[in-house]
N, CA, C and O atoms as a Maestro MAE file, in Angstrom:
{
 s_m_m2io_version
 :::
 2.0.0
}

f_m_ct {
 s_m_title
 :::
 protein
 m_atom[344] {
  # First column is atom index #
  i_m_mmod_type
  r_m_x_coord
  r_m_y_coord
  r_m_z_coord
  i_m_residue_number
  s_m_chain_name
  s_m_pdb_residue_name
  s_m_pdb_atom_name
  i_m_atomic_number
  :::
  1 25 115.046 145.291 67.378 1 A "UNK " " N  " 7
  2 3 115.660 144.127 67.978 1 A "UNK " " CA " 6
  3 2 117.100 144.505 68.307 1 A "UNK " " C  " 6
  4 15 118.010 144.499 67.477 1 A "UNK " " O  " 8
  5 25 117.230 144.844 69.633 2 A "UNK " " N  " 7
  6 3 118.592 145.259 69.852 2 A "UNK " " CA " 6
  7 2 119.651 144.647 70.473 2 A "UNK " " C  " 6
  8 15 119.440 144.534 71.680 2 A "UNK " " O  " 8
  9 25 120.569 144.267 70.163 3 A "UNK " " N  " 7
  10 3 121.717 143.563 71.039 3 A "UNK " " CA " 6
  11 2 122.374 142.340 70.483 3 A "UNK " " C  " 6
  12 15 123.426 141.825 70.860 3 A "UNK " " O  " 8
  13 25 121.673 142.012 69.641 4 A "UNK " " N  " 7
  14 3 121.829 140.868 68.938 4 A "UNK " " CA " 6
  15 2 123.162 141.123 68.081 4 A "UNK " " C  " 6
  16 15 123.748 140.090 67.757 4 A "UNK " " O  " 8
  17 25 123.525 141.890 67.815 5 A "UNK " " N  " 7
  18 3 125.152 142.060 66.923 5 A "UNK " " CA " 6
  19 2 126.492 142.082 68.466 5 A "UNK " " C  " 6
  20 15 127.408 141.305 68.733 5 A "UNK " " O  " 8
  21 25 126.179 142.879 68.903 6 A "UNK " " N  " 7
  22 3 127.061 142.668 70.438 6 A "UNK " " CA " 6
  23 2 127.742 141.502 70.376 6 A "UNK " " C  " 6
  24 15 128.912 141.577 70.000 6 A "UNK " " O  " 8
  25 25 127.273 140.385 70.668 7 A "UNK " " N  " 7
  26 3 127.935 139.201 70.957 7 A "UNK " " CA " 6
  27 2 127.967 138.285 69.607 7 A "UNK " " C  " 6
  28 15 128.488 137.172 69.538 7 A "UNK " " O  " 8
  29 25 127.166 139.123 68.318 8 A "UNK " " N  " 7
  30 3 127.631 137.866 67.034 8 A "UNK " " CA " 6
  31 2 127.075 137.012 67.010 8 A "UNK " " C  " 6
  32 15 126.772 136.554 68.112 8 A "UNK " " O  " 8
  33 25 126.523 136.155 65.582 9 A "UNK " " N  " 7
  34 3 125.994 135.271 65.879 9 A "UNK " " CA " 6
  35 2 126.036 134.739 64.211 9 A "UNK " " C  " 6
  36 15 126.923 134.778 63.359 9 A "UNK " " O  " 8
  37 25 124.525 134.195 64.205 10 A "UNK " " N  " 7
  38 3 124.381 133.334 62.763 10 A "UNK " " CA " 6
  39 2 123.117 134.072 62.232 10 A "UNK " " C  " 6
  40 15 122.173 134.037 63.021 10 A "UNK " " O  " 8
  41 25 122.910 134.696 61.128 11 A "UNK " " N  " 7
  42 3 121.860 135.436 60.464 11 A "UNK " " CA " 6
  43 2 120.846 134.504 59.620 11 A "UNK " " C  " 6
  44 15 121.145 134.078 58.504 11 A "UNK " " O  " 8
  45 25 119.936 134.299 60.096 12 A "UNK " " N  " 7
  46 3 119.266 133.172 58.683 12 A "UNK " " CA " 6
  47 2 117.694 133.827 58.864 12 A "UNK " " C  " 6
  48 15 116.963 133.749 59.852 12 A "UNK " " O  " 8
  49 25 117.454 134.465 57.623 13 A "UNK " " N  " 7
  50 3 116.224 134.899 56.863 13 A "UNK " " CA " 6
  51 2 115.796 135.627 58.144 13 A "UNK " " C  " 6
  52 15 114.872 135.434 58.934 13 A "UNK " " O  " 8
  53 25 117.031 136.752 58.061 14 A "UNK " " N  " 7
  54 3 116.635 138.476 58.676 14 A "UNK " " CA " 6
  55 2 116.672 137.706 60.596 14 A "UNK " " C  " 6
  56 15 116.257 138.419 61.510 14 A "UNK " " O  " 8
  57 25 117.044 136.702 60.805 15 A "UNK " " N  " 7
  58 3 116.758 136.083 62.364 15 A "UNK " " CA " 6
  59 2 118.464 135.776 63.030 15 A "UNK " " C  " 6
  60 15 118.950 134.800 62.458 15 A "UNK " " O  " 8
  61 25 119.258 136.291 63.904 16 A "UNK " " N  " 7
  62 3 120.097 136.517 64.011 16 A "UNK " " CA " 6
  63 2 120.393 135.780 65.356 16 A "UNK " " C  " 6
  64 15 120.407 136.460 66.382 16 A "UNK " " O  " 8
  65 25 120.692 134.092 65.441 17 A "UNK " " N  " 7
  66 3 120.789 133.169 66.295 17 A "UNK " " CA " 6
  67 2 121.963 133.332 67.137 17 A "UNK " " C  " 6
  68 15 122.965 133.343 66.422 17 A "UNK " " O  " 8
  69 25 122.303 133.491 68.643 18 A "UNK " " N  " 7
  70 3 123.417 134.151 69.198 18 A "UNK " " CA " 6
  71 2 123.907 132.917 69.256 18 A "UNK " " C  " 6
  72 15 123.177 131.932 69.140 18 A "UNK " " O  " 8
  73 25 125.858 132.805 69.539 19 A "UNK " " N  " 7
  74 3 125.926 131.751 69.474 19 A "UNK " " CA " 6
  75 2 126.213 131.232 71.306 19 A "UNK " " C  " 6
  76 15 125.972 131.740 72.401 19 A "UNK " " O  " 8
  77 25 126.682 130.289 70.940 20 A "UNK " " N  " 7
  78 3 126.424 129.654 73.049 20 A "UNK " " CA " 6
  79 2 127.910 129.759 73.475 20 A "UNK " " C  " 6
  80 15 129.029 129.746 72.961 20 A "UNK " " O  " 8
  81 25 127.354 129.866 74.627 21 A "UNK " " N  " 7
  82 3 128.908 130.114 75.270 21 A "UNK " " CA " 6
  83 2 129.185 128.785 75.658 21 A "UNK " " C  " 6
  84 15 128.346 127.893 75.786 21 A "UNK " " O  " 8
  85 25 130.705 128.675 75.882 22 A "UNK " " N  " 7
  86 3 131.377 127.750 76.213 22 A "UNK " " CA " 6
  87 2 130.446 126.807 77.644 22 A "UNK " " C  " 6
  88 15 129.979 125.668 77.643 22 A "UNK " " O  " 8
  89 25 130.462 127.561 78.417 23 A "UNK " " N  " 7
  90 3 129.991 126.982 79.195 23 A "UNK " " CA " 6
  91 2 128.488 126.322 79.334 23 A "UNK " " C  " 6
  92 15 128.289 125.372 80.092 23 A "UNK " " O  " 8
  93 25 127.553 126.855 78.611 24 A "UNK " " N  " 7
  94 3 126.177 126.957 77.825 24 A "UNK " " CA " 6
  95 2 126.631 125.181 77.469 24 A "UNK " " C  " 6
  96 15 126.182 124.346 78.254 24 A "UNK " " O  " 8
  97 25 127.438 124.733 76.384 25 A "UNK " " N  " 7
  98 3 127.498 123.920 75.757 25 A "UNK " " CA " 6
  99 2 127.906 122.507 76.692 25 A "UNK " " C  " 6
  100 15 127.328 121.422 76.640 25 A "UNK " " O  " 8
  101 25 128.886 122.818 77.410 26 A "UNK " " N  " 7
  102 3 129.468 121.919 78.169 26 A "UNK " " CA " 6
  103 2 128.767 121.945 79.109 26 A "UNK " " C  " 6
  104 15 129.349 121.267 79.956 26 A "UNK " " O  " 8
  105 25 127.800 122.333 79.537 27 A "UNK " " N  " 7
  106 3 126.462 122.160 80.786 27 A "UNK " " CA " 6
  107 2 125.649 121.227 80.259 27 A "UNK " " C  " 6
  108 15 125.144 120.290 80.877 27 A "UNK " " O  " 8
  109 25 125.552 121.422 79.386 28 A "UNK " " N  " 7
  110 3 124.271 120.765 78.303 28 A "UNK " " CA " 6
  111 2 124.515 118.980 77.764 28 A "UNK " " C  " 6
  112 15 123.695 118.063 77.698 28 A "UNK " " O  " 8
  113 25 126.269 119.025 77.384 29 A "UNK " " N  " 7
  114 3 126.536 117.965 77.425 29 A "UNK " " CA " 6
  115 2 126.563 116.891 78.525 29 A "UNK " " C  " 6
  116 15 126.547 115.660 78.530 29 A "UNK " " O  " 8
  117 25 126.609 117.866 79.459 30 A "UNK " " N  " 7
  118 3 126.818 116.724 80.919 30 A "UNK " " CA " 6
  119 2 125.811 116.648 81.186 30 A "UNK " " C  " 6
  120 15 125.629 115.483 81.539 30 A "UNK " " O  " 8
  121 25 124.356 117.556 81.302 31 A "UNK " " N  " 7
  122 3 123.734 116.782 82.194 31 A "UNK " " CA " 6
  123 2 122.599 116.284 80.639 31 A "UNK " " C  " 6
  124 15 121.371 116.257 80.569 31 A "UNK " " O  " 8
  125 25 123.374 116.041 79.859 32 A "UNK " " N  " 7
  126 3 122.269 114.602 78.612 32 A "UNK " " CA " 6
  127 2 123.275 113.494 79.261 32 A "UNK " " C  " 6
  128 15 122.611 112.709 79.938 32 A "UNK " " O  " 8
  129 25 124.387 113.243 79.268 33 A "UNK " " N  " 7
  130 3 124.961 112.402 79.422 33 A "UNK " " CA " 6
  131 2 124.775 112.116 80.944 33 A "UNK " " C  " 6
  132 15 125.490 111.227 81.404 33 A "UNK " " O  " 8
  133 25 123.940 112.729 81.758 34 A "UNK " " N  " 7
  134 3 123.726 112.238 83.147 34 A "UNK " " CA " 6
  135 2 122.089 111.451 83.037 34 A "UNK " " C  " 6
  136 15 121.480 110.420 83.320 34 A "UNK " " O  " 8
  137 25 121.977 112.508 82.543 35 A "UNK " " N  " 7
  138 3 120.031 111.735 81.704 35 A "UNK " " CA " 6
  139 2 119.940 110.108 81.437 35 A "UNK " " C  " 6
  140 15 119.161 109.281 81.911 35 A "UNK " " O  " 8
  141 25 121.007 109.962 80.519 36 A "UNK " " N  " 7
  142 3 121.012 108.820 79.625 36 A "UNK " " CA " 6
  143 2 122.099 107.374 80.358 36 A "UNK " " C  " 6
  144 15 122.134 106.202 79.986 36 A "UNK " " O  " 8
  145 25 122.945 108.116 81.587 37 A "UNK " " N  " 7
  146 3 123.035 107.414 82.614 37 A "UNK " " CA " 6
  147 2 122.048 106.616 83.286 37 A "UNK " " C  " 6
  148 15 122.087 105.386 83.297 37 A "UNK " " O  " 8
  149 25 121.011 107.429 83.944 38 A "UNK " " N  " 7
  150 3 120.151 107.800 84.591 38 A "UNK " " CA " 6
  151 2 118.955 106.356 83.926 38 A "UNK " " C  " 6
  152 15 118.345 105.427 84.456 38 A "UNK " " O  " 8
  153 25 119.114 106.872 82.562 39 A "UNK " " N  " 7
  154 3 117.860 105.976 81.761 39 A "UNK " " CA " 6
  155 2 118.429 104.748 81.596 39 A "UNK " " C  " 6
  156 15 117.605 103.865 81.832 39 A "UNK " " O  " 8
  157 25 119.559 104.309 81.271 40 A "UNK " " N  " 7
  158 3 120.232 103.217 81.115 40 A "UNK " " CA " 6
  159 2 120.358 102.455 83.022 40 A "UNK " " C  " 6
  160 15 119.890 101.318 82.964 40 A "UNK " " O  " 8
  161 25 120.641 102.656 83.922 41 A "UNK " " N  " 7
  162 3 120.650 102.618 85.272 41 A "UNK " " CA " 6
  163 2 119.344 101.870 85.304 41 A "UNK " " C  " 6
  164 15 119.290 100.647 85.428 41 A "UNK " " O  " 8
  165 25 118.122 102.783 85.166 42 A "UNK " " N  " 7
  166 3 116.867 102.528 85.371 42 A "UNK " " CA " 6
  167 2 116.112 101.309 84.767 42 A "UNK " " C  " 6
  168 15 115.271 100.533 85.220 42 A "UNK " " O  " 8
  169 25 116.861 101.469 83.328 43 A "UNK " " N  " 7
  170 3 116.396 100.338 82.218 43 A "UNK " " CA " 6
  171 2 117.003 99.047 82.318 43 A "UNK " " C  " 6
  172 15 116.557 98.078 81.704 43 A "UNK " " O  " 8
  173 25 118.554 98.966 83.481 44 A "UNK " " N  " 7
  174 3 118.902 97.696 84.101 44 A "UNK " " CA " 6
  175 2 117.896 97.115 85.039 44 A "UNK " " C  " 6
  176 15 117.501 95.950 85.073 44 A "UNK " " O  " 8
  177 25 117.540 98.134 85.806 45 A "UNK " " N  " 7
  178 3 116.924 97.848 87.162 45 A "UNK " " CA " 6
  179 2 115.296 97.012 87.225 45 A "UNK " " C  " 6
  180 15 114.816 96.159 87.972 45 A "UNK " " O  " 8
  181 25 114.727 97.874 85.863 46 A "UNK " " N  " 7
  182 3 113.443 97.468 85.729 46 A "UNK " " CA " 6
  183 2 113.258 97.283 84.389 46 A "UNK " " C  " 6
  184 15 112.191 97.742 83.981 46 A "UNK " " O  " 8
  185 25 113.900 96.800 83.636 47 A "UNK " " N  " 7
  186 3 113.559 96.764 82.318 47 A "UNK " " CA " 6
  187 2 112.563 95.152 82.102 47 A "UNK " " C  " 6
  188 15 111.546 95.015 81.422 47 A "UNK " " O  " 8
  189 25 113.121 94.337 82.747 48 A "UNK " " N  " 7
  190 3 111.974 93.622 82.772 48 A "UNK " " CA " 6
  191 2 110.614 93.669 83.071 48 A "UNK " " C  " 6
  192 15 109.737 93.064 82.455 48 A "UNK " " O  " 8
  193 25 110.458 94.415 84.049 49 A "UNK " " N  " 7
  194 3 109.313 94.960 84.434 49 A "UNK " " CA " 6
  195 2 108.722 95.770 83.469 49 A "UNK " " C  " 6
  196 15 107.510 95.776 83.683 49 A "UNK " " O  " 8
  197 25 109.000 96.435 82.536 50 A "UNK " " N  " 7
  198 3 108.633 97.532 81.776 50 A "UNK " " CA " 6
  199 2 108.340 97.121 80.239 50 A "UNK " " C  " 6
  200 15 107.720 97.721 79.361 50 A "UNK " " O  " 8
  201 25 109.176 95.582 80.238 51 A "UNK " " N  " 7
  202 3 108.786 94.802 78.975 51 A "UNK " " CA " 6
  203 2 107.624 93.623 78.907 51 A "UNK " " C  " 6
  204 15 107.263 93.007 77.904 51 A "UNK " " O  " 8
  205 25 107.053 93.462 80.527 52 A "UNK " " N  " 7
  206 3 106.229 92.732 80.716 52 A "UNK " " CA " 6
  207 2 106.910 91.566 81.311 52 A "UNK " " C  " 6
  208 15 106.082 90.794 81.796 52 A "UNK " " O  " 8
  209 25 108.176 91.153 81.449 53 A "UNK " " N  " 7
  210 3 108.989 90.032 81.639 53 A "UNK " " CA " 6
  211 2 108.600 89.516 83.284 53 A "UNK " " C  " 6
  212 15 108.352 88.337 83.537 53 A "UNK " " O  " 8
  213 25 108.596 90.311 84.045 54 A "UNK " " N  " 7
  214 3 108.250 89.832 85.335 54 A "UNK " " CA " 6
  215 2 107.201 90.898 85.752 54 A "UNK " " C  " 6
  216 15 106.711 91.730 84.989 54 A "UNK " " O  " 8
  217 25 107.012 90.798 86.664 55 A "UNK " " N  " 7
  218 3 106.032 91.683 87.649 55 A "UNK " " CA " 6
  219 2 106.263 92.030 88.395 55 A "UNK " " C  " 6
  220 15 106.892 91.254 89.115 55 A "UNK " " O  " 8
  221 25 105.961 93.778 89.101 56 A "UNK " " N  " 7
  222 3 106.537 94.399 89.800 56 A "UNK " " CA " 6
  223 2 106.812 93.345 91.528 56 A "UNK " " C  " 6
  224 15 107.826 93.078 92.172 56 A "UNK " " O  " 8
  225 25 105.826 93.127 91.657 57 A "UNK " " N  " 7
  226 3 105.599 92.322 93.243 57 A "UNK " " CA " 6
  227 2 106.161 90.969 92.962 57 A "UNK " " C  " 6
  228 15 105.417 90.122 93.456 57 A "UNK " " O  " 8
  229 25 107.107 90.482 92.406 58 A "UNK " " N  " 7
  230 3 107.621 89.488 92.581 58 A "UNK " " CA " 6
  231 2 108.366 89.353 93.238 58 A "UNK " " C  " 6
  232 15 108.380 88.567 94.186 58 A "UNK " " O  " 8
  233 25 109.550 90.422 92.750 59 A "UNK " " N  " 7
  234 3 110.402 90.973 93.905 59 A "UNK " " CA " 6
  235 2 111.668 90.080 93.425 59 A "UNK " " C  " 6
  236 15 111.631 89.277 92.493 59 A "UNK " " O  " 8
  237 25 113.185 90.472 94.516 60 A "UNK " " N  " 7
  238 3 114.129 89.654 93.704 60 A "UNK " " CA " 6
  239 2 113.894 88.317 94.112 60 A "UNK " " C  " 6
  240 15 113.055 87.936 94.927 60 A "UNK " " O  " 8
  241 25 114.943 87.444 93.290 61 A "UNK " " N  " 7
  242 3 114.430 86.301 93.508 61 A "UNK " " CA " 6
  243 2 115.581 85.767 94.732 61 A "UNK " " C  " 6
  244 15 115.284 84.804 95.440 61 A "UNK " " O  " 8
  245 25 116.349 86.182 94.830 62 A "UNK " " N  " 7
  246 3 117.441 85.766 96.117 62 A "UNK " " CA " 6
  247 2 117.150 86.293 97.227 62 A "UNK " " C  " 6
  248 15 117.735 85.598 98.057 62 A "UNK " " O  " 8
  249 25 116.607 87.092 97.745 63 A "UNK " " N  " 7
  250 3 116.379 88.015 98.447 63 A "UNK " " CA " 6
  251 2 115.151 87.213 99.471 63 A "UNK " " C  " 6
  252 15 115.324 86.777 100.609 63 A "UNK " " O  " 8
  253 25 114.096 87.196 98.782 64 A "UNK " " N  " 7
  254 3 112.538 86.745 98.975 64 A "UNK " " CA " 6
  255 2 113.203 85.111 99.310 64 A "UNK " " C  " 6
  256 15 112.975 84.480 100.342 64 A "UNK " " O  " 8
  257 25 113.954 84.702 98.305 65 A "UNK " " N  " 7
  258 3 113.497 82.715 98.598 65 A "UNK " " CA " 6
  259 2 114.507 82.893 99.650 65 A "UNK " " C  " 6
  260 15 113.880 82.525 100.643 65 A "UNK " " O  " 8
  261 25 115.241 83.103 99.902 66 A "UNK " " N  " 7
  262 3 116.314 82.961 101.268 66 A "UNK " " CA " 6
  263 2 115.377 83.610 102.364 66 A "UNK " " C  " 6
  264 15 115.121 82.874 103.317 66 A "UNK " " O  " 8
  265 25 115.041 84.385 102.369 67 A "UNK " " N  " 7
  266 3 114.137 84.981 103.430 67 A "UNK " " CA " 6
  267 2 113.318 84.068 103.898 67 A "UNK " " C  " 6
  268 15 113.447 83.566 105.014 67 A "UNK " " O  " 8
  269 25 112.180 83.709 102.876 68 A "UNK " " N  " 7
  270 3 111.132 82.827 103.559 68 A "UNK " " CA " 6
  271 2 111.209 81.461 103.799 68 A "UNK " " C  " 6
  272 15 110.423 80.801 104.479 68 A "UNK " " O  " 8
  273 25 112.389 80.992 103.093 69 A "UNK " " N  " 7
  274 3 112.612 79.330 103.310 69 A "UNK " " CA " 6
  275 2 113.263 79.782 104.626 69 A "UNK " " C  " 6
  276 15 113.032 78.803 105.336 69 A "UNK " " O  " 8
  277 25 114.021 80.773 105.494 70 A "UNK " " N  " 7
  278 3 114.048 80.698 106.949 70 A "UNK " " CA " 6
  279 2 112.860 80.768 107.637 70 A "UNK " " C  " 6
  280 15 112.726 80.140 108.688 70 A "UNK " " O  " 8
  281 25 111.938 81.483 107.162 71 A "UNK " " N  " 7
  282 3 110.884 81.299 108.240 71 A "UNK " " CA " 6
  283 2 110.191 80.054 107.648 71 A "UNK " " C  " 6
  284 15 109.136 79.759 108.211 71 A "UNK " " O  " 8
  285 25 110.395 79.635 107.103 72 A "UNK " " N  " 7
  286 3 109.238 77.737 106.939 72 A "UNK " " CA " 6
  287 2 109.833 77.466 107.973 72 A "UNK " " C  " 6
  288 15 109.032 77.376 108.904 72 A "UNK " " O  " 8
  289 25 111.272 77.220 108.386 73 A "UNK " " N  " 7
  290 3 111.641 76.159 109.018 73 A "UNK " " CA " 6
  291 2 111.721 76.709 110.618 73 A "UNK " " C  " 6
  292 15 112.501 76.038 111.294 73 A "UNK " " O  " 8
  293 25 111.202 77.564 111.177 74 A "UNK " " N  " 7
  294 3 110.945 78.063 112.380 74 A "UNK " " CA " 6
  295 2 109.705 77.770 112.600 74 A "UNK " " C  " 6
  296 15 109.265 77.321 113.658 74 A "UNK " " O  " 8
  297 25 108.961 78.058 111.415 75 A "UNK " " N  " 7
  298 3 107.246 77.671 111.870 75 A "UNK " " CA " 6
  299 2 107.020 76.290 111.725 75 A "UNK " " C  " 6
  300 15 105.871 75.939 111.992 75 A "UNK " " O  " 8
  301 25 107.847 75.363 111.355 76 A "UNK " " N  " 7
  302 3 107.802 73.532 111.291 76 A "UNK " " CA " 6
  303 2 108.472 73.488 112.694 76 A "UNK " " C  " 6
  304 15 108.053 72.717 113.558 76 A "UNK " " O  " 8
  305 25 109.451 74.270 112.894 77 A "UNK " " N  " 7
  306 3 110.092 73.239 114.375 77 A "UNK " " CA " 6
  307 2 108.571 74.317 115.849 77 A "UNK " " C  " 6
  308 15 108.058 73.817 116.850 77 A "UNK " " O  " 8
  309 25 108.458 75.109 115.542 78 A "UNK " " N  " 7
  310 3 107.405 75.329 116.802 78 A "UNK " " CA " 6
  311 2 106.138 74.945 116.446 78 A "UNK " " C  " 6
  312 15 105.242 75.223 117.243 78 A "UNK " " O  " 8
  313 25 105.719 74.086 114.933 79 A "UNK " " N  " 7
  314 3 104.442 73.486 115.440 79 A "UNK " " CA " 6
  315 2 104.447 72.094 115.865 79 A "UNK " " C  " 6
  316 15 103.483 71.517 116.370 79 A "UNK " " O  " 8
  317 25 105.788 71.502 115.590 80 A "UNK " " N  " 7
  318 3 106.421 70.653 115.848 80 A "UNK " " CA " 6
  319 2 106.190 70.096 117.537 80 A "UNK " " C  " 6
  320 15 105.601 69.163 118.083 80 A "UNK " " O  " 8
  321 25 107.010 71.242 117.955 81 A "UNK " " N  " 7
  322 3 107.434 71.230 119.622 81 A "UNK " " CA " 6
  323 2 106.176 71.610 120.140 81 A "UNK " " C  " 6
  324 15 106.091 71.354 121.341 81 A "UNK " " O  " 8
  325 25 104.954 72.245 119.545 82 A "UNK " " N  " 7
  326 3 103.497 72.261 120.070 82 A "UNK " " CA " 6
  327 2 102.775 71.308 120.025 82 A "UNK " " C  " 6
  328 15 102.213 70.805 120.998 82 A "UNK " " O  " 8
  329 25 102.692 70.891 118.727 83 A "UNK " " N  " 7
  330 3 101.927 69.345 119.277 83 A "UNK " " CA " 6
  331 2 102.295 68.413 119.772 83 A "UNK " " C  " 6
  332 15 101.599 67.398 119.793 83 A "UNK " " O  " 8
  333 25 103.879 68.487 120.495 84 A "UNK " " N  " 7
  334 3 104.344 67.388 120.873 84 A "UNK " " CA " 6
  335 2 104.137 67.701 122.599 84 A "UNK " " C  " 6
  336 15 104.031 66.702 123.311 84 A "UNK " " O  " 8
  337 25 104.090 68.829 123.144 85 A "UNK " " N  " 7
  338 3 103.766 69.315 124.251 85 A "UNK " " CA " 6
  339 2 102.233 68.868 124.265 85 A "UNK " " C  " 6
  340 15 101.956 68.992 125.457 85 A "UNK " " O  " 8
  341 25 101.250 68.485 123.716 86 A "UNK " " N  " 7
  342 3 100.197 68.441 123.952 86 A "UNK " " CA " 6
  343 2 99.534 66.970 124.234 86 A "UNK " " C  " 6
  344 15 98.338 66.874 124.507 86 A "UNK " " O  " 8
  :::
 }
 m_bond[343] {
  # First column is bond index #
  i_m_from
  i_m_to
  i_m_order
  :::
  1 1 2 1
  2 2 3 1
  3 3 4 2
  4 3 5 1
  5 5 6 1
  6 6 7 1
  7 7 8 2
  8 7 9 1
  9 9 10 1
  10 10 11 1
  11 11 12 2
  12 11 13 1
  13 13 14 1
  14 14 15 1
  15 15 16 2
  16 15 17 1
  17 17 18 1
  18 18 19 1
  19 19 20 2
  20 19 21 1
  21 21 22 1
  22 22 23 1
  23 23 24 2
  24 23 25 1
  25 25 26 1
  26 26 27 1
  27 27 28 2
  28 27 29 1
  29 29 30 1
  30 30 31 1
  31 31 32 2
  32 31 33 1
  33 33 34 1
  34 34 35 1
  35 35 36 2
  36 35 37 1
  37 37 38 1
  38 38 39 1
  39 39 40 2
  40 39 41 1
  41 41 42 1
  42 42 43 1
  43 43 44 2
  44 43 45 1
  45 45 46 1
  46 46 47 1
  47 47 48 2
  48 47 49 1
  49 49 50 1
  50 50 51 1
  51 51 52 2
  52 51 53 1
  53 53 54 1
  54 54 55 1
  55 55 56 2
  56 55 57 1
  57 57 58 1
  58 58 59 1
  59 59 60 2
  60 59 61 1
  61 61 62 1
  62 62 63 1
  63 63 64 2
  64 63 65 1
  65 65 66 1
  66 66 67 1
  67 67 68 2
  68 67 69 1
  69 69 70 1
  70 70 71 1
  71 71 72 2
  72 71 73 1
  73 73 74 1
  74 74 75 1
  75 75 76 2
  76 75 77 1
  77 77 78 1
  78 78 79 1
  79 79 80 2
  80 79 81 1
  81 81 82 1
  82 82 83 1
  83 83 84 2
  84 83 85 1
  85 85 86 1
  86 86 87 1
  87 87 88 2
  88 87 89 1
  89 89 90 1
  90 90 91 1
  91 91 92 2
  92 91 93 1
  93 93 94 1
  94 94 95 1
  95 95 96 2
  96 95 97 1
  97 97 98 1
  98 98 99 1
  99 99 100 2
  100 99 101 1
  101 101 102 1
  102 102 103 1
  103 103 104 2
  104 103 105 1
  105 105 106 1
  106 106 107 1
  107 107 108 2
  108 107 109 1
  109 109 110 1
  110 110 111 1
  111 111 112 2
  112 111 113 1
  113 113 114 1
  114 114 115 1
  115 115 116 2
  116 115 117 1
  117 117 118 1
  118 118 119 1
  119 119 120 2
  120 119 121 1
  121 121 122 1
  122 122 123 1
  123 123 124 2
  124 123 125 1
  125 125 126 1
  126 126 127 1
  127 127 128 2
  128 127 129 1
  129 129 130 1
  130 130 131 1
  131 131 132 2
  132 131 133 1
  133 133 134 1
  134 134 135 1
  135 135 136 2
  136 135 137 1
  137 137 138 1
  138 138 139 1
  139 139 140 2
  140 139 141 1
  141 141 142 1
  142 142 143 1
  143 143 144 2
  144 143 145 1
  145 145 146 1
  146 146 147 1
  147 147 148 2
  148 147 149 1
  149 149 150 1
  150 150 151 1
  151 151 152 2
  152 151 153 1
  153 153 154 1
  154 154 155 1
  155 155 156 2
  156 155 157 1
  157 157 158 1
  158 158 159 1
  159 159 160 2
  160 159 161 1
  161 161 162 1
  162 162 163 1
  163 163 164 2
  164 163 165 1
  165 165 166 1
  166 166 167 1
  167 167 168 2
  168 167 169 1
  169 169 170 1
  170 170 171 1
  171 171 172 2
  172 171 173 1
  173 173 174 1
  174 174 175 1
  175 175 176 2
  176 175 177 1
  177 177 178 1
  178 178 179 1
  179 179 180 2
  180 179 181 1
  181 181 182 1
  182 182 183 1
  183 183 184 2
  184 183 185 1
  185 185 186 1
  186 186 187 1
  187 187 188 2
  188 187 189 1
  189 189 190 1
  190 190 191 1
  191 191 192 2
  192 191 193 1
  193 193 194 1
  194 194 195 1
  195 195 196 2
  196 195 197 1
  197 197 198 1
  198 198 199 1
  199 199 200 2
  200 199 201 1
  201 201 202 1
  202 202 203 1
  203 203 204 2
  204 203 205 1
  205 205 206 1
  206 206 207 1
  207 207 208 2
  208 207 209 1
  209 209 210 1
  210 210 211 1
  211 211 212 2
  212 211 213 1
  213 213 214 1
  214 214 215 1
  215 215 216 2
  216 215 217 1
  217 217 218 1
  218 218 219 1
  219 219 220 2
  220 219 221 1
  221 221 222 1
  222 222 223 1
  223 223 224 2
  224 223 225 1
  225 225 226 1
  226 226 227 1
  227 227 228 2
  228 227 229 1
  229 229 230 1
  230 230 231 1
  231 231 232 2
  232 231 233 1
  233 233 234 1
  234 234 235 1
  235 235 236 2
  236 235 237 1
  237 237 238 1
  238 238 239 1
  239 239 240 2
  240 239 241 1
  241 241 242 1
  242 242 243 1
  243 243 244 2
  244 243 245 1
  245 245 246 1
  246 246 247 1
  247 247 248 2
  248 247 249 1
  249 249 250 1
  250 250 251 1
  251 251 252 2
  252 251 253 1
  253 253 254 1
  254 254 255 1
  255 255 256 2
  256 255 257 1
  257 257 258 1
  258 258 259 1
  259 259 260 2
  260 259 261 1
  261 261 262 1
  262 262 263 1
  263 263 264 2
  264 263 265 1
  265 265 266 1
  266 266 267 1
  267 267 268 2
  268 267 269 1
  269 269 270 1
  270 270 271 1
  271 271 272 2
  272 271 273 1
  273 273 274 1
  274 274 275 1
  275 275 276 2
  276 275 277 1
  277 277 278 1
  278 278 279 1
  279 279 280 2
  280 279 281 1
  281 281 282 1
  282 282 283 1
  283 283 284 2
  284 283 285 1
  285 285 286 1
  286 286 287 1
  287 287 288 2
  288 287 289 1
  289 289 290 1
  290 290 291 1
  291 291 292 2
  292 291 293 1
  293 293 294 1
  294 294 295 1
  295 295 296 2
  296 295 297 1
  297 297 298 1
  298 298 299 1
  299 299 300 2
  300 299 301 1
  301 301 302 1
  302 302 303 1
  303 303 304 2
  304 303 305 1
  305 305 306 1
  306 306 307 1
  307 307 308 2
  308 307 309 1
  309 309 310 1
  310 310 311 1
  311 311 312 2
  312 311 313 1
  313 313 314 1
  314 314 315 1
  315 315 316 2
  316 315 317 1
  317 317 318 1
  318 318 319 1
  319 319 320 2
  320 319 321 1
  321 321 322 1
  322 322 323 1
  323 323 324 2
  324 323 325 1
  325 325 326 1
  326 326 327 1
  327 327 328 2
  328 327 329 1
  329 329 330 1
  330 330 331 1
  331 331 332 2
  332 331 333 1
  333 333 334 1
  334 334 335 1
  335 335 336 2
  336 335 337 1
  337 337 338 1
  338 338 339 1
  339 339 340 2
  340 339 341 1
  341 341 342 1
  342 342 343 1
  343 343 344 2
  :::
 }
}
């Protein structure tokens, strides 16, 4: 097993663990802490969904009721102005 003294390390029961480089460590920290961004982000977004709280196809709720209460009131004034043409 060769090379393992070169750069030093930690010896435990004849197994000689190298240690990490600076940069090794501080890579590692950022991208857990991008992970756990990432999971927290996700767990805003859909955590209801994922606890059973709503359902995926519900959809938001501002979004959808503003949307379609405009189209009710387009399809009342042209069946409106159709049966009144008739």
């Amino acid at each position: 097993m060769g090379g393992g003294g070169a750069h030093g390390g930690t010896t435990y029961k004849g197994y000689t663990i190298p240690h990490n480089k600076r940069w090794h460590t501080v890579a590692g920290k950022g991208l857990c802490a991008v992970m756990w961004f990432w999971v927290f982000y996700r767990a805003k977004q859909d955590g209801a969904v994922l606890l059973g709280l709503r359902h995926p196809w519900d959809g938001h709720d501002d979004h959808s009721h503003g949307h379609g209460h405009g189209h009710g009131h387009g399809h009342e004034a042209s069946s409106s102005s159709s049966s009144s043409s008739h």
